[in-house]
N, C-alpha and C positions, 0 to 999 in steps of 0.2 A: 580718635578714629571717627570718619565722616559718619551721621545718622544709617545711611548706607550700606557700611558696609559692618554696620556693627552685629549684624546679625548672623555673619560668617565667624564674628568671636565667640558666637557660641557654641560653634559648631566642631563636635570631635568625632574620631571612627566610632566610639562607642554608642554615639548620641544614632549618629546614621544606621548602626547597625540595629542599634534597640526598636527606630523607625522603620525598619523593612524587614524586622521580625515581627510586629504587629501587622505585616501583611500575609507572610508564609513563610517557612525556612528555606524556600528557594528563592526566594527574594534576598533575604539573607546570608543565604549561601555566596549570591550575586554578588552584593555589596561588600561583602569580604573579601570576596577575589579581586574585585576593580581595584579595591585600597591597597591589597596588596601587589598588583602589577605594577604602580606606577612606586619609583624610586623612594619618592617622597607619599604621604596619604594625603597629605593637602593638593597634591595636584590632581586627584580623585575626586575631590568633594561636588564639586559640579556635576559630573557624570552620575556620583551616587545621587544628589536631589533631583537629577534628572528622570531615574528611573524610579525614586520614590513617585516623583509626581507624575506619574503612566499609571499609577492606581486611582487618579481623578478621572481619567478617560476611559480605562480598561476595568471591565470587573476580575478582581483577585484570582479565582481559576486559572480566569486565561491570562493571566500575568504571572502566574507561578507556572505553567506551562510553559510560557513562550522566555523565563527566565532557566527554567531544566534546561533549553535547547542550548541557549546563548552562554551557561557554565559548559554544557557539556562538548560545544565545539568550542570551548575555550576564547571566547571572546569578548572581554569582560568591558563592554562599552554600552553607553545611554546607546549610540545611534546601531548597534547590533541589536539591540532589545526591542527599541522600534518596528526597526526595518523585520527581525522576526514576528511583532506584533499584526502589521499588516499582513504579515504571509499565511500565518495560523488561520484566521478567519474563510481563507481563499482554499485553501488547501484541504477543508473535512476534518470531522471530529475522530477520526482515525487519522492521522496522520504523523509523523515522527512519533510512532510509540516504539 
């Protein structure tokens, strides 16, 4: 396997999940849904280290907040989590409760 991509061999649902529970269990909650939407959980993996790494930009709070919204309208995607990322900040610290 290329230097490259040898880092996706190590990569399994357990390992992702155990990573986005050391953020919150709605982070977790997250990452177990995306794996489980898509057919395969490999074709997930992307999206999960996507939304792992929104905890380098976002502090955990508001990444387990803006992960409650995007489980709870059922939409288990990095670019869902995002795009509610920017909305949370806009919209007041009352808002979607």
């Amino acid at each position: 396997m290329p230097a490259n991509h040898q880092f996706m061999g190590d990569i399994n649902p357990d390992r992702l999940i155990e990573w986005a529970s050391k953020i919150g269990p709605q982070t977790a909650n997250l990452v177990k849904a995306t794996l489980q939407s898509r057919p395969f959980p490999e074709q997930a993996y992307r999206s999960c280290l996507g939304i792992l790494s929104l905890a380098k930009k976002y502090n955990h709070p508001l990444l387990e907040q803006a992960c409650q919204a995007v489980f709870e309208a059922k939409e288990f995607s990095y670019k869902a989590l995002a795009e509610e990322l920017i909305y949370l900040p806009k919209a007041g610290p009352y808002s979607r409760c």
